[in-house]
N, C-alpha and C positions, 0 to 999 in steps of 0.2 A: 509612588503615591506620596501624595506631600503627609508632613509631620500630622498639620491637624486633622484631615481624614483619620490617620492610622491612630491618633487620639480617642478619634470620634467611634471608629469600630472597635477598638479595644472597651468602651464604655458601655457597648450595646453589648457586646459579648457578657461583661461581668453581669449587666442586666440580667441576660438571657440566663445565665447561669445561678445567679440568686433566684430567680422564679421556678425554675428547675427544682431546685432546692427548697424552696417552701411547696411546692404541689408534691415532692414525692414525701415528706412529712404531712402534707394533709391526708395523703393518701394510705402511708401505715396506720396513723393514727383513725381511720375511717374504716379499717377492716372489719370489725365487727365480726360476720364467720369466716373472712381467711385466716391463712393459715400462718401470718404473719406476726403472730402474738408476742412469742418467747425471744427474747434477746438479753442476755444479762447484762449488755450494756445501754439498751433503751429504756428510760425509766419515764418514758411519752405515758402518759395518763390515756387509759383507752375508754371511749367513753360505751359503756354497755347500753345498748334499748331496746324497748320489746321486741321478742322475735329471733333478737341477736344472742350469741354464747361468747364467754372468755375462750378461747382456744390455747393450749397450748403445747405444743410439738414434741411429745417424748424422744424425739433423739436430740432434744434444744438442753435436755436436763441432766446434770449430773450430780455429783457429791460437794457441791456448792448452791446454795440455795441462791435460787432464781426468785426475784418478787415482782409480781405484778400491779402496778398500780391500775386503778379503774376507778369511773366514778359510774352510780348507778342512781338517776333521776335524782344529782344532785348532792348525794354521800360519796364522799373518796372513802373507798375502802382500797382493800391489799388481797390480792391470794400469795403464798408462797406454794413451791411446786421443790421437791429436792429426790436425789437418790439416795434411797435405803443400800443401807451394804449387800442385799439380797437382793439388786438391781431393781427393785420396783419403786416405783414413782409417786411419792407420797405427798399430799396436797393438805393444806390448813390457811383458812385466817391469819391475818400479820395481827393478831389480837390476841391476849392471855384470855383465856378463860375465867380465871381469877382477878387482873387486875384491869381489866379493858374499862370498868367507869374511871378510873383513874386519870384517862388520857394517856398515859405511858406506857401502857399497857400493851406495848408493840414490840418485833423483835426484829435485832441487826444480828447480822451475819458476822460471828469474829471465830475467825481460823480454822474451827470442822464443828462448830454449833449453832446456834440460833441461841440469843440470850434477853430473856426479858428487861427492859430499860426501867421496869418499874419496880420487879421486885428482886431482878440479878438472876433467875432461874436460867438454866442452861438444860440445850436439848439438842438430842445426836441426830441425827435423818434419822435411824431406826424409830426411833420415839414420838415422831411426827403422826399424827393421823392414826395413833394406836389407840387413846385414852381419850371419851370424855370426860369433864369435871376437872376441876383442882387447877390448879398451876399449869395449864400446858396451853401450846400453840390450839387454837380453837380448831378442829377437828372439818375436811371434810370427805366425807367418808363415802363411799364407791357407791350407794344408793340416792347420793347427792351430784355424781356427775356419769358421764357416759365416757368410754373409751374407746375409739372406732380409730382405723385406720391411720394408727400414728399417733393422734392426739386427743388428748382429754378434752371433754369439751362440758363447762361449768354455765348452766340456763340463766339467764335473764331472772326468771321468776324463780329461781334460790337465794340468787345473788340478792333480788331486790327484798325477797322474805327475812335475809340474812342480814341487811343495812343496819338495824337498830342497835347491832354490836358494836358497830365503830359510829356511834351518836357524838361520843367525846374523845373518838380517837385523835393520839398528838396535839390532843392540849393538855393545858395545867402547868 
């Protein structure tokens, strides 16, 4: 085959294979109810709409906190999801209780805690989803989502009732 054909099909190929690659990220990030939520290394913004649930995979989660970005009709918000030392799977807001008008009022993950960037508070998995009030990761609590089959699954109409916490989330 001459040199510029095998130019010319090596070109089509990269094609083929960049579009490949952009439909199968349209297509995680479009799940909605699958079941392809949780990855601690996808940090794809899922976008939640009516009808649809955040999902996420209890056997995706361990004793490193997993955060999920999502935007819900327009607000980026966060859930985080981690394992308690009693193997249960404890879910909260990336928002303080306490400091969330702030804007910094959110929490990174450093080494076996969750630490607030606004006021320094540190929180173990066990601590998560225990306490409302005060100083802690914004709570949410087993009347706020369903657990079937594997995965937690967090509604539309929580999430969007729940929006007004992160108004000034990660700014300031």
């Amino acid at each position: 085959m001459p040199k510029k054909m095998q130019n010319r099909n090596a070109n089509i190929m990269l094609v083929v294979a960049a579009a490949i690659a952009v439909i199968g990220a349209a297509a995680v990030t479009a799940t909605g109810n699958s079941r392809e939520n949780a990855s601690k290394d996808s940090r794809i913004t899922q976008v939640i709409k009516r009808g649809d649930s955040l999902n996420i995979e209890i056997d995706k989660i361990g004793s490193e906190a997993v955060f999920f970005p999502i935007e819900v009709d327009g607000t980026s918000m966060e859930v985080i999801a981690v394992q308690a030392s009693d193997g249960t799977i404890r879910t909260a807001f990336n928002t303080c209780q306490s400091c969330y008008t702030s804007g910094a009022g959110y929490y990174k993950w450093n080494g076996s805690e969750l630490v607030c960037q606004n006021c320094g508070s540190r929180f173990k998995p066990e601590h998560v989803e225990v306490r409302s009030g005060g100083c802690n990761p914004w709570p949410i609590f087993a009347d706020n989502k369903t657990v079937a089959g594997g995965v937690i699954r967090i509604s539309y109409d929580f999430l969007k009732e729940s929006a007004g916490i992160f108004a000034n989330w990660k700014r300031g």
